[in-house]
C-alpha positions in Angstrom: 0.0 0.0 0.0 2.6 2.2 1.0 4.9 2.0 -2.4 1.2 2.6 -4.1 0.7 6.3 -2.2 4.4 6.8 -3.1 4.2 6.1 -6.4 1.1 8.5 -7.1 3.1 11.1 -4.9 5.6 10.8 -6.9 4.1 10.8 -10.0 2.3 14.3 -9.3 5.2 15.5 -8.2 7.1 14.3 -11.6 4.4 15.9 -13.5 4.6 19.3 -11.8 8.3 19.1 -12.2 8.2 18.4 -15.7 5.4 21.0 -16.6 6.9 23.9 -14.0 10.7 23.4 -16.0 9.5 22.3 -19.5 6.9 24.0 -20.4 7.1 28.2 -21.4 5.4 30.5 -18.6 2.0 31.8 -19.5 0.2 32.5 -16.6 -0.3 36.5 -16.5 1.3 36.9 -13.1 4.3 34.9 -13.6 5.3 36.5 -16.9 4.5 40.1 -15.6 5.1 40.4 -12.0 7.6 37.2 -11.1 9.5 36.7 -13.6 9.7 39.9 -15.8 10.0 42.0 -12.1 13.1 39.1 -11.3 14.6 40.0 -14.8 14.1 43.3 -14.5 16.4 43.0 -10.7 18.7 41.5 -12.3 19.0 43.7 -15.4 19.4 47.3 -13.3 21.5 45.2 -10.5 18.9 46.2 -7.9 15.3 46.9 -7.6 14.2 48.9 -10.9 12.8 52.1 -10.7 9.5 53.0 -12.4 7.5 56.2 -13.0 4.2 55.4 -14.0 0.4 56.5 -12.6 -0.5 52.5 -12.5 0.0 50.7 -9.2 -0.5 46.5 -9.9 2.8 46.1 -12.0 4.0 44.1 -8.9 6.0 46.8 -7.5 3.4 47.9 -4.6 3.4 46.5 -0.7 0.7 43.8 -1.7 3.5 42.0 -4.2 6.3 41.6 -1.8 9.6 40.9 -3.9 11.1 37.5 -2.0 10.7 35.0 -4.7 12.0 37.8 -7.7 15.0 39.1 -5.6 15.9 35.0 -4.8 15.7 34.7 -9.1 17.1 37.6 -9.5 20.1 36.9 -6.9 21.0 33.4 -8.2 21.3 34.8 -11.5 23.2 37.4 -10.4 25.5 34.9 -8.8 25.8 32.5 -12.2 26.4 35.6 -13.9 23.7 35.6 -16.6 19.7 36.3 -16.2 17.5 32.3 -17.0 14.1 32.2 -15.5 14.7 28.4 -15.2 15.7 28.9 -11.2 12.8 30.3 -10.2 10.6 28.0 -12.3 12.3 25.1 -10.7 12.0 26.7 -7.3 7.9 26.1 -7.6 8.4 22.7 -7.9 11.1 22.0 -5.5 8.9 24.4 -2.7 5.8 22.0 -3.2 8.0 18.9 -2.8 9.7 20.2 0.1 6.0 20.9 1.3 4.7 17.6 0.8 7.7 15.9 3.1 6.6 18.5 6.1 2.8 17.5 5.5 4.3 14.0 5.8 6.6 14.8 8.6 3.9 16.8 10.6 0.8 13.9 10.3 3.4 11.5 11.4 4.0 13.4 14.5 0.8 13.8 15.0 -0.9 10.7 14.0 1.8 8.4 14.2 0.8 5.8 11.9 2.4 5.7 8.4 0.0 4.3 6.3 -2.7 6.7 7.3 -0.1 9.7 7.0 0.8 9.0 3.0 -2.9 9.0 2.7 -3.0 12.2 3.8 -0.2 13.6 2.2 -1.4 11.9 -0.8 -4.8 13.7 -0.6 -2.8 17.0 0.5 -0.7 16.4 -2.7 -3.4 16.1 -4.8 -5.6 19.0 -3.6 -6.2 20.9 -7.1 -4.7 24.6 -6.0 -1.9 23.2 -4.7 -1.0 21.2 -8.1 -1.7 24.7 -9.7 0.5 26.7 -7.5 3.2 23.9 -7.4 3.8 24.5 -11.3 3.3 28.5 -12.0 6.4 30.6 -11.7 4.9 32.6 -8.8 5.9 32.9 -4.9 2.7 31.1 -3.7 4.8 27.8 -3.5 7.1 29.3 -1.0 4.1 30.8 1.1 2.9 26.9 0.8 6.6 25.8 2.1 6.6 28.8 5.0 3.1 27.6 6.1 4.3 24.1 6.6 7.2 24.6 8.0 5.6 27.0 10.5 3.1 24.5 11.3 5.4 21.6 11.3 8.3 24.1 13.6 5.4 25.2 16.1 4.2 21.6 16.7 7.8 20.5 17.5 8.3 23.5 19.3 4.5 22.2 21.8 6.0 18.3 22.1 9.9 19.3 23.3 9.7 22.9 24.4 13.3 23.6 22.6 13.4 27.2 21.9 15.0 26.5 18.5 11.8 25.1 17.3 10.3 28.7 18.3 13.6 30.7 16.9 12.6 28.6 13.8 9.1 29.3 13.5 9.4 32.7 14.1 11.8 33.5 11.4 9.9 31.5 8.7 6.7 33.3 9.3 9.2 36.7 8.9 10.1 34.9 5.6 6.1 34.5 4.9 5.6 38.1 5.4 7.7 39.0 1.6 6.2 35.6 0.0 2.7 36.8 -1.7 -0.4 39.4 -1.5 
């Protein structure tokens, strides 16, 4: 049973890989406000000045800039601008999630088969499959939210002030992930 829920876990997971890296960005906000804001951070070697009478052109409060300055940086770093980091960030962000869904039920429940159940239904939860393959910073709010979760319920069962240290700085890492 166990290998079964793995294999479909893994086999979404493959897919949103393959359609987050392989296939071109279309999706409004991606082109516009992640990646073209990202591109144009890396192009001006900082955050880009623009004078215009429209607010919505992801460069107001409610479109923090985490994900496009993480693009924008590891481009900066490899020396030349690809949106394929931050379209393989999505992917890598939902997986990540899926293992602290795991992690967290397992804790919690502490019976395997009925956690890959779960994750497997959490996996498979239609938003999530969109937001796990659009170039956008919803994946990372995803990832923050679990590892909050995940950090906070370790931080109730052993008390360890790491756990809170933790938590706390991923939910000041939430605050620049999405509107």
């Amino acid at each position: 049973y166990a290998r079964a829920v793995l294999l479909l876990i893994g086999l979404i997971s493959l897919c949103l890989f393959w359609h987050a890296v392989l296939y071109p960005a279309v999706y409004w906000d991606s082109l516009i406000l992640y990646l073209g804001y990202a591109r144009m951070t890396f192009l001006d070697g900082g955050f880009p000045e623009k004078v215009t009478g429209q607010v919505g052109i992801g460069l107001g409060a409610n479109y923090p800039h985490l994900y496009e300055v993480l693009g924008a940086g590891i481009c900066t770093i490899k020396g030349g601008w690809s949106e394929i980091p931050q379209r393989l960030m999505v992917p890598v962000a939902g997986l990540a999630s899926t293992l602290i869904v795991y992690h967290t039920l397992l804790r919690l429940i502490r019976h395997v088969s009925w956690a890959l159940t779960l994750t497997l239904l959490y996996r498979s939860i239609p938003l999530g499959i969109i937001y796990d393959q659009y170039a956008s910073s919803y994946s990372l709010a995803i990832l923050f939210t679990a590892g909050f979760l995940y950090l906070s319920l370790m931080y109730i069962d052993t008390g360890l002030k790491g756990y809170f240290r933790l938590a706390t700085l991923l939910i000041a890492c939430l605050l620049y992930t999405s509107d």
